[in-house]
N, C-alpha and C positions, 0 to 999 in steps of 0.2 A: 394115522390116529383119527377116530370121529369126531366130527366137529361137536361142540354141546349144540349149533344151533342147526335145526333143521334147514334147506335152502329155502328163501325167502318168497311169498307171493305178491304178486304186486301190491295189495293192500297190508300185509301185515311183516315186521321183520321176522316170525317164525310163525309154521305152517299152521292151520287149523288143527290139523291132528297132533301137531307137535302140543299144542295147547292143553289138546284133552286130555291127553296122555299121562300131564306131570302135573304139579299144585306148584307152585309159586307162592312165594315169601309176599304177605298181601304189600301193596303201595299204601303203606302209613309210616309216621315218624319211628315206631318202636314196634319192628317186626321181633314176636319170639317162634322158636321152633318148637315143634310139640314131641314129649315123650309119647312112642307106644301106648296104645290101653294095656296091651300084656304086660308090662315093665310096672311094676311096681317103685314109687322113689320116696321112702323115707325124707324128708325135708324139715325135719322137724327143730334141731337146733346142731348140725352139724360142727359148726364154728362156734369159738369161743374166742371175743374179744375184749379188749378192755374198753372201749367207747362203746359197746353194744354192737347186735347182733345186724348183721349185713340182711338188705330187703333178701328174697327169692323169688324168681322171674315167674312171670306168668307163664302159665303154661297151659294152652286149650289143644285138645284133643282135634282138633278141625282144620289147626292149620299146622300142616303136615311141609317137611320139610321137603324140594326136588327129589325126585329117584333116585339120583345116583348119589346124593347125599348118604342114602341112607341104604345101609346092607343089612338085607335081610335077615341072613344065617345070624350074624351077630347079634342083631337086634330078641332077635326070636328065642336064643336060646343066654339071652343075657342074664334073666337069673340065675340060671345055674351055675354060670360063671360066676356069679357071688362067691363065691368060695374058693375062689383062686387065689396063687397069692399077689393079685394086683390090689395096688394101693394108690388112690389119687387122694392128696390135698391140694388145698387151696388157700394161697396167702393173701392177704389183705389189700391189691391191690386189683382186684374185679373180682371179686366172688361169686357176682352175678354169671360171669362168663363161666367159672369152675362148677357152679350149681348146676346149669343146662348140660355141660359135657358129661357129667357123672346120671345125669337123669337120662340122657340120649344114651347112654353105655349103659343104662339098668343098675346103677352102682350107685353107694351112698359114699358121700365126703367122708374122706378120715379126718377124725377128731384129734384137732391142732389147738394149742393155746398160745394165741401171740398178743406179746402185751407190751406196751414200753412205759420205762422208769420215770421218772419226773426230769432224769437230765436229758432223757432223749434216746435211752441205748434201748435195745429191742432185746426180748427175752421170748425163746419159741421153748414150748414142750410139746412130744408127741403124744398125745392120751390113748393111743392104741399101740399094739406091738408091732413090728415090723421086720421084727431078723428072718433075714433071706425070704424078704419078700423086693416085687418087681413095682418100686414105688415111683411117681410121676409126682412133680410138685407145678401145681398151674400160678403162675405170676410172673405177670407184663411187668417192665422194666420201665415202665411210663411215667409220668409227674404225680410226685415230686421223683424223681428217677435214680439220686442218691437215697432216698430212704428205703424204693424198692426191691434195689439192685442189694443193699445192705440185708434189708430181710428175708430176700432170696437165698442169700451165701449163708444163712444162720440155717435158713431150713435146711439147707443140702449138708451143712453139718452135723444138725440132729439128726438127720435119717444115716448119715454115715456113722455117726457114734450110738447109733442104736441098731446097726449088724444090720441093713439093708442091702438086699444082695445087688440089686440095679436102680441106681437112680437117674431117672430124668428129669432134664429141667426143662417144662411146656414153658417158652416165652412167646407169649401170645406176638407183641410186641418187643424187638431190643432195642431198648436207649443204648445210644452212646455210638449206633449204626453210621451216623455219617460222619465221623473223627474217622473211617476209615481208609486214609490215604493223606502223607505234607502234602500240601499246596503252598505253602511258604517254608520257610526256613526256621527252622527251633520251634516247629509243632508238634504236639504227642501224638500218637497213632491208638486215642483211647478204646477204640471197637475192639483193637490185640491184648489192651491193658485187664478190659472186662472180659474177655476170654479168658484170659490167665487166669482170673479169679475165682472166673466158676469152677474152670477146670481143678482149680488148686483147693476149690472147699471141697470138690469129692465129687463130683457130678459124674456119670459115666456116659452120659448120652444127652444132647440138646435137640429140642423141636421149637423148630423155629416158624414164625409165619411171613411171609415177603417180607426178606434181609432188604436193605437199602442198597446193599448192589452184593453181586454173589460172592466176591474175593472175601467175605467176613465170614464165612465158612471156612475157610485156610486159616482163621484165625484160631480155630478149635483145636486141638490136638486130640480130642471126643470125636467120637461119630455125628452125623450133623442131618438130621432131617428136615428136609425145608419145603414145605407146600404154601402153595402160592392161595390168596383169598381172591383171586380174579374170577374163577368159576360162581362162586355164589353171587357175584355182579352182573355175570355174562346171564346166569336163570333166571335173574330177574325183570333185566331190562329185555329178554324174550320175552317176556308177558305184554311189552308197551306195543303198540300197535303201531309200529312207527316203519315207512318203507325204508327196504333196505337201497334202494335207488335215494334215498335223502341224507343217510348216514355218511358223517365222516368222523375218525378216527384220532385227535389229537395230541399229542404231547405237549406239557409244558414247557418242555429245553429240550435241551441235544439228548442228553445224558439219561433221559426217558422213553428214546424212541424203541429201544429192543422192547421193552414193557409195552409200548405201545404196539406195535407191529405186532406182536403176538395177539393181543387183543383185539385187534381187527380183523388178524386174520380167522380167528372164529367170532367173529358177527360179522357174520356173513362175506370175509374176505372184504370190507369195507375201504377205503381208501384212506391215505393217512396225510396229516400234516402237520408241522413240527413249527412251532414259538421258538422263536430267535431271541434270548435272552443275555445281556449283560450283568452280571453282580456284581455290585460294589462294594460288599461288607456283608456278614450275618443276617438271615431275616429281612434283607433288602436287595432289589430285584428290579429291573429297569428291561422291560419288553422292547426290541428294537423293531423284531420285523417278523411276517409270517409265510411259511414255505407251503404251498397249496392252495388249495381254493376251497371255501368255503361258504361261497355265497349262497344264497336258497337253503342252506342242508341245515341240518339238525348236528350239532358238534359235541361230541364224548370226549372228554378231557381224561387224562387216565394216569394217576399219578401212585404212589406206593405210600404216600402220607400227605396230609395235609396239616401245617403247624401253625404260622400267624396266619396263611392264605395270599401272600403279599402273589405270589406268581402265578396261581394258580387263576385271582381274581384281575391281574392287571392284563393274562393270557386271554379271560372270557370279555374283558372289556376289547381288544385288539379283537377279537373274533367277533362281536357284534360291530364294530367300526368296519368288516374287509364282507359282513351282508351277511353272517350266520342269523338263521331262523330260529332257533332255539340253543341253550348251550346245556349241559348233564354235567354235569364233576364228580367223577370216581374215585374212589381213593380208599385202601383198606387201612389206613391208622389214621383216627381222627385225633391229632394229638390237640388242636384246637387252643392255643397259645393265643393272649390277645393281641391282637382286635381282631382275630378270625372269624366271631362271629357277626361282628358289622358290616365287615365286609360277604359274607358270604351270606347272609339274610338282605341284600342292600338289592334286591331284585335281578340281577346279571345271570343267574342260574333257575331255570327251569326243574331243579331238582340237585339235589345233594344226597350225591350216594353214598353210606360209608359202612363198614364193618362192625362188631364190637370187640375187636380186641382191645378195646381202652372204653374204659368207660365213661359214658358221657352226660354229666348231670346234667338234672331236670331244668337247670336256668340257662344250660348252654342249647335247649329246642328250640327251633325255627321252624316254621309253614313246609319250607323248603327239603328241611331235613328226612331222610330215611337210613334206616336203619335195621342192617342186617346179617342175620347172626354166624357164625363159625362156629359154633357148638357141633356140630353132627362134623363137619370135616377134621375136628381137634380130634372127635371124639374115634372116628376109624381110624386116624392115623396112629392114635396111642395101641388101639384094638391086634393093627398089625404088628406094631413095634413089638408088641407082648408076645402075640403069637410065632416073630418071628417070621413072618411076610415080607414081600417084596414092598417098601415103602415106595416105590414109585409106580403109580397107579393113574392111568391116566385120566380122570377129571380132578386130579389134586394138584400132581408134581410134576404132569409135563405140559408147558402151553408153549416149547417151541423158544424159550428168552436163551439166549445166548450168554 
């Protein structure tokens, strides 16, 4: 398989030409990707909510999404595909993120009405038709993660009870991912409970984005697409001009070194080293010791989420105590739980990498912070689902995790 990263020259972690070649996601807090000039995208009032209508992302013509983000034939011949019978909504819990995949796919939001009652119970209507159409519902399973997970299962019911011939459910994000194994005795195994549910509202198909560990696929009794957000982190931090002789590779815990190992092994075959962590309870995290060497280098932290920050922030403080030069923190779910912003704005990080499959208000920005999008990888992925393609492609779904 080709590496994403070109091999490194002494002064830059990817080559001159590697540079010129591709556009990069700029270095600012709130990277968007841009639709085609050919793609026309209606954005006019798609959704229909009861607290009012959700922002729509910026979208400039200039700042163009990586190469392999983005596939041609698709993109090019995306109007005409208007007329198929693909149908994407988008529920009330990132809209932002469902507005950019339907504008990178040339396609306009189907018109949903979700509204809740004064006790609290959630009422969806479809306002467009959908029998025996190939319908995709976009909603992360994020906080508050019972009201999401709630008005996921209602969508997957309207489109079942309105004669839709294939429904998927895009979870940017799944809540409820790490209930996925007892560690003690009389614990629920909630990751298989929430499986059950979608499965049992109607769902026929799930796209997922990096599960919290892959045995939550087995929990499906659906088909299960799973592509990983690590490439659009890996085209980024190819832009930083940083030697690949200075890079090392880290893990927070044990339990993140396959995610980690893959990750290095494309930047550049980087070396790796792994935080020795004790837990003593939920959200709390007690660093013991560090396995490598990190002294002089520059350290990528590389995790699948970040929620209060407790391991991630006490991992970067060990790693500046053992002589790291700079520390980066990755991570494609920013679920951002407090005090994760104190801590991860508290200076220990040279940069804060995260995704947008959760959406992150305007009060939770920091200096620190970037942000970068999965619009264009949602958006192939659905593209092939539809068409009936091979879903595993190599800069999406294979980086090599065990």
């Amino acid at each position: 398989m080709t590496s994403l990263l070109h091999p490194a020259s002494p002064f830059s972690l990817a080559s001159r030409e590697s540079l010129r070649t591709r556009t990069f996601l700029p270095n600012r807090s709130c990277s968007r990707i841009a639709a085609p000039n050919g793609v026309r995208c209606n954005v006019g009032d798609p959704l229909k909510y009861a607290n009012g209508k959700p922002s729509t992302p910026l979208l400039k013509t200039e700042e163009m999404a990586p190469n392999f983000l983005a596939t041609e034939t698709h993109l090019v011949n995306a109007v005409t595909k208007n007329d198929t019978r693909l149908r994407i909504f988008s529920g009330t819990a990132n809209p932002a993120l469902s507005q950019e995949i339907a504008c990178n796919m040339g396609l306009e939001l189907g018109k949903i009405k979700i509204k809740r009652f004064a006790d609290g119970e959630i009422y969806v209507q479809l306002q467009e038709s959908v029998r025996g159409c190939d319908v995709y519902l976009v909603q992360p399973t994020c906080p508050p993660a019972n009201e999401n997970l709630m008005e996921l299962l209602i969508m997957i019911d309207a489109c079942r009870r309105a004669s839709a011939k294939n429904i998927t459910a895009v979870i940017p994000y799944f809540g409820y991912a790490r209930a996925d194994r007892k560690t003690q005795g009389r614990e629920s195994i909630a990751a298989k409970l929430v499986a059950n549910l979608i499965t049992e509202a109607g769902a026929n198909r799930v796209l997922a984005c990096d599960l919290h560990s892959g045995q939550s696929m087995g929990y499906f009794d659906i088909p299960v697409d799973h592509v990983y957000g690590q490439p659009v982190i890996l085209d980024y931090l190819a832009s930083k001009t940083i030697c690949s002789d200075d890079l090392v590779v880290v893990s927070p815990d044990v339990g993140g070194v396959a995610r980690a190992r893959a990750f290095a092994k494309k930047l550049s075959d980087a070396p790796l080293a792994i935080v020795d962590k004790r837990r003593h309870g939920h959200n709390v995290a007690e660093v013991m010791n560090l396995i490598g060497d990190v002294k002089g280098k520059v350290a990528v932290m590389v995790d699948d989420m970040i929620d209060t920050a407790g391991t991630i922030t006490k991992g970067a403080a060990l790693l500046h105590q053992e002589g790291a030069r700079e520390v980066y923190a990755c991570s494609t779910h920013a679920v951002f739980s407090p005090p994760a912003i104190e801590r991860l704005s508290s200076g220990l990080f040279q940069e804060v990498i995260i995704t947008n499959t959760i959406p992150v208000s305007e009060q939770n920005y920091f200096p620190q912070l970037t942000v970068l999008s999965v619009a264009n990888l949602l958006g192939e992925t659905i593209w092939r689902v539809h068409d009936d393609c091979s879903g595993v492609f190599e800069p999406f779904s294979t980086l090599g995790i065990d």
